[in-house]
C-alpha positions as CSV (number, residue, x, y, z in Angstrom):
1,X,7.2,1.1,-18.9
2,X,6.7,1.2,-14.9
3,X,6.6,-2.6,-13.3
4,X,2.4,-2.9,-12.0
5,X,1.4,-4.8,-8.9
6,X,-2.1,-5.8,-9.0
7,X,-2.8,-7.0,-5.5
8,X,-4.7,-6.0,-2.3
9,X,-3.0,-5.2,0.9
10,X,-4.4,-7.7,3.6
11,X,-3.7,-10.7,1.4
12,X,-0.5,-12.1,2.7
13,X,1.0,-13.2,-0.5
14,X,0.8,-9.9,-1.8
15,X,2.5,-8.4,1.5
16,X,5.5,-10.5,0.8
17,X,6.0,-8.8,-2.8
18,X,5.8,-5.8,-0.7
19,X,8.4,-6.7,1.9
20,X,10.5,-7.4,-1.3
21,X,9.5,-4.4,-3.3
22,X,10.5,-2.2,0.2
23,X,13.5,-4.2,0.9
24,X,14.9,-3.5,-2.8
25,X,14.0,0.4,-2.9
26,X,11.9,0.0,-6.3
27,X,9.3,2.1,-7.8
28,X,6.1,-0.1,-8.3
29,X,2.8,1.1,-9.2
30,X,0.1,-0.4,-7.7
31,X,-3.6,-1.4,-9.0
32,X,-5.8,-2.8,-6.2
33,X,-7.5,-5.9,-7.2
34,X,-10.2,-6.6,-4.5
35,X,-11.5,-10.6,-4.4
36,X,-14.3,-10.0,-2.3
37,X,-15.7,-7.7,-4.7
38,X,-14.7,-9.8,-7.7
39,X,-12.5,-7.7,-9.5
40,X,-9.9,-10.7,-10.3
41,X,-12.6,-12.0,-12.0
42,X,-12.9,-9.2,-14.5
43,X,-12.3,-10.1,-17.8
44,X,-9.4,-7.8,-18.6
45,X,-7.8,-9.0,-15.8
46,X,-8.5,-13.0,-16.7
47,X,-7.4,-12.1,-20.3
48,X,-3.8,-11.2,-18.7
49,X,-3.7,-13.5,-15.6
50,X,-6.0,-17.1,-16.7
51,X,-5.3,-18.1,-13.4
52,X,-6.8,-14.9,-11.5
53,X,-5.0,-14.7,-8.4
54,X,-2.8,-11.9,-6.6
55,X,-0.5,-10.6,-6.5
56,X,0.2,-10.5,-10.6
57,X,3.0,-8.6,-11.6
58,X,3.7,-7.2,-15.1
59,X,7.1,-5.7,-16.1
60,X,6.7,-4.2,-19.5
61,X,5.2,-6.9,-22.0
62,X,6.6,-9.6,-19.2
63,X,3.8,-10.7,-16.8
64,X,3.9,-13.4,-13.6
65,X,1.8,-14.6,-10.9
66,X,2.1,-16.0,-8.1
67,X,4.4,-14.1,-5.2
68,X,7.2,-16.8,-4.7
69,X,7.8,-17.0,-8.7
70,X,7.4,-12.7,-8.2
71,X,9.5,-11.9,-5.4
72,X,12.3,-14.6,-7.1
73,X,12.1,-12.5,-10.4
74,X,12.6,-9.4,-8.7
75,X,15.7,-10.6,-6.8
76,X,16.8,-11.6,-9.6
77,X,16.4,-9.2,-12.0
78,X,16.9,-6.1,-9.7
79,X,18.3,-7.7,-6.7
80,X,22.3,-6.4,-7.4
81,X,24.4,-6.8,-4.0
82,X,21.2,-7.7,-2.7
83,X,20.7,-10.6,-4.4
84,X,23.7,-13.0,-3.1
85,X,21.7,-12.7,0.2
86,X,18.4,-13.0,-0.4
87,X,18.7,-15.6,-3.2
88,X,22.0,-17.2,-3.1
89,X,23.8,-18.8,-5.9
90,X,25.2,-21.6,-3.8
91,X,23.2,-24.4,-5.5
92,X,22.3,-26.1,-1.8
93,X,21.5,-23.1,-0.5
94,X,19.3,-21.8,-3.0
95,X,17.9,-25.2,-3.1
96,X,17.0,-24.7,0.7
97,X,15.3,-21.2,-0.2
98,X,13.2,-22.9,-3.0
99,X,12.0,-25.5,-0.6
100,X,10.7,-23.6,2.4
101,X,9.0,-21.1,-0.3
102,X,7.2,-24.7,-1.5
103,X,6.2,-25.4,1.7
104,X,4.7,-22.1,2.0
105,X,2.7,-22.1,-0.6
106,X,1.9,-25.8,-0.4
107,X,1.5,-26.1,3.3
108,X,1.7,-22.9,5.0
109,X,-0.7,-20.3,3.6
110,X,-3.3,-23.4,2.2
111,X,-3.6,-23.7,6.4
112,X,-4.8,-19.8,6.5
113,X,-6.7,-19.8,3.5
114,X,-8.5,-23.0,4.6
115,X,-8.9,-21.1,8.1
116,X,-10.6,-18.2,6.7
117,X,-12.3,-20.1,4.7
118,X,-14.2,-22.1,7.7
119,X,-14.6,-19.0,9.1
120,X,-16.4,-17.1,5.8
121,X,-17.9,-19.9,4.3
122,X,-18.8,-22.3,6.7
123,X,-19.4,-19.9,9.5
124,X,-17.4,-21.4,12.0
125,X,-15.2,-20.3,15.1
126,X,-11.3,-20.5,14.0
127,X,-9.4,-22.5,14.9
128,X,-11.2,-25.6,14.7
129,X,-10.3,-28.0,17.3
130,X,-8.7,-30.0,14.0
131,X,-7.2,-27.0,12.8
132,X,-5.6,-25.8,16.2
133,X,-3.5,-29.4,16.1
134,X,-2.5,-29.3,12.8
135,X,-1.1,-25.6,13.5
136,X,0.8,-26.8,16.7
137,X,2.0,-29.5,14.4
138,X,3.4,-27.3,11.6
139,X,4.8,-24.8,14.2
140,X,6.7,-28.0,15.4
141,X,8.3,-28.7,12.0
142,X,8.9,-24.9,11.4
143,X,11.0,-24.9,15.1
144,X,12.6,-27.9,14.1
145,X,14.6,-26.3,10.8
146,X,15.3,-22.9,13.1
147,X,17.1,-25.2,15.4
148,X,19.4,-25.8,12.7
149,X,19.8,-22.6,11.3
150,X,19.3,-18.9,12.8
151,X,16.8,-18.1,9.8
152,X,14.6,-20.1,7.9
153,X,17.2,-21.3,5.0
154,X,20.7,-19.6,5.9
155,X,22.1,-18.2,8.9
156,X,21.5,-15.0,7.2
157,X,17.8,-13.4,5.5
158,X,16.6,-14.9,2.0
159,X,13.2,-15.1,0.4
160,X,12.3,-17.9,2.7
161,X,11.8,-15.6,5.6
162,X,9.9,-13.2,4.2
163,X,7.8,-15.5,1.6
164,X,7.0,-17.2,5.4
165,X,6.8,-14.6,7.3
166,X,3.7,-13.1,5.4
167,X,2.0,-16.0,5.8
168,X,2.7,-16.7,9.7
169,X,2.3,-13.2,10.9
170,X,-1.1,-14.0,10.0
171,X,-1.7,-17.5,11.6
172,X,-0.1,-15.7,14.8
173,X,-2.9,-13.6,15.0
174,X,-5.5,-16.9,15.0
175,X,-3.3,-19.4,16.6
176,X,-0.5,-17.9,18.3
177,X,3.1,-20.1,18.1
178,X,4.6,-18.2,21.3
179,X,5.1,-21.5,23.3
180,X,7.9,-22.0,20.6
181,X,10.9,-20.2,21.5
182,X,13.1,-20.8,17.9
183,X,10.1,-19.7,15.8
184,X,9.1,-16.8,17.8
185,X,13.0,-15.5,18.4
186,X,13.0,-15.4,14.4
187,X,9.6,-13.7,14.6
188,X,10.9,-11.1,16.9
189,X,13.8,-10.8,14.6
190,X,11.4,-10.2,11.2
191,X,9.6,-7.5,12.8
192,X,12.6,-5.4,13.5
193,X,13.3,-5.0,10.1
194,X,12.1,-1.5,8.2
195,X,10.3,-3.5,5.5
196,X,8.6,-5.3,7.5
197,X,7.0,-2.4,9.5
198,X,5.7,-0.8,6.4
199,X,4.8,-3.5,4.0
200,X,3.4,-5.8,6.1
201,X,1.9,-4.2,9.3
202,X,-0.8,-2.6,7.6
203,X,-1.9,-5.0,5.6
204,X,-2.0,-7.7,8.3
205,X,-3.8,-5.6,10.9
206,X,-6.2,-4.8,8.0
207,X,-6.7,-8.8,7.3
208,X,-6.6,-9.6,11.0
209,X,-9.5,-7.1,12.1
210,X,-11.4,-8.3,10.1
211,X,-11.0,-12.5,11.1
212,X,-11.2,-11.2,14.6
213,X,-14.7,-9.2,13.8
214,X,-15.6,-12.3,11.7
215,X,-14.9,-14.7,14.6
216,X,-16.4,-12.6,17.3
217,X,-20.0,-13.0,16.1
218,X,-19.9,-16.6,16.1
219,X,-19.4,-16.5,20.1
């Protein structure tokens, strides 16, 4: 049985199954699932995913959302020579990887989605004054651990880059981090990569138009 991606190219979480999917050279087929429209709210797709978010993965009778707990499976089940990079069996290291994936998804992206979400639901400019501090404030923290090392766990790629990456390509687009030299070197770095040009380029100009449209009528 083929592996499924249900999931929607402008949302960044799906962009880093992607960038994972690209990077590892498998055959995926996709099914769009489109939020605005409320197909994750469908039952079929409740009855496989009770939590219905993308991306959701199913591998035969397996199934899995949620991208960090996808693109860890994927590494790890088809990963090969791959996967000693990406996700490394060196217990601190991979403990490092897990980390900046929770602050991702725990920090990160909740700071886009609460973004858009001024900006669709309340009908407000983005970024709020508030919002534009806390972003300079998390772009300190991410400089501070790329001080340390040349990527976001290692001195080498893993999951944590591009699990972050998804997410921050995006927030550059609202609130750009150039002034910070570390985080925009690594930035620089991300976008030279194959992977990242055809995964997650399209997808984020798609999900950036729009904000930009969005946020332009409320001048």
């Amino acid at each position: 049985m083929p592996i499924v991606l249900h999931s929607t190219d402008g949302s960044p979480p799906t962009r880093a199954v992607l960038m994972v999917i690209k990077l590892l050279g498998l055959n995926v087929e996709r099914s769009e699932v489109m939020p605005m429209v409320g197909d994750h709210l469908k039952p079929e797709f409740v009855q496989k995913n009770p939590v219905h978010t993308i991306p959701f993965l199913e591998d035969g009778n397996f199934k899995l959302a949620d991208s960090h707990a996808i693109i860890t499976y994927l590494v790890s089940k088809y990963g090969a020579e791959k996967k000693a990079e990406l996700y490394p069996c060196d217990l601190e290291v991979r403990a490092t990887v897990d980390q900046r994936m929770y602050m991702d998804t725990s920090i990160v992206f909740p700071k886009l989605r609460g973004m858009i979400l001024t900006l669709l639901k309340e009908k407000k400019r983005i970024p709020t004054e508030e919002q534009a501090v806390e972003l300079k404030e998390l772009y300190g923290i991410l400089e501070k651990y790329l001080e340390q090392t040349k990527f976001f766990a290692a001195n080498h790629l893993t999951l944590a880059d591009i699990s972050l990456v998804a997410s921050l390509s995006t927030l550059d687009e609202m609130y750009s981090f150039e002034e910070f030299p570390k985080l925009s070197q690594w930035y620089e770095t991300m976008k030279q990569y194959e992977w990242y040009q055809t995964a997650n380029i399209p997808g984020l100009q798609k999900l950036a138009g729009y904000v930009k449209s969005e946020n332009t009528k409320l001048n």
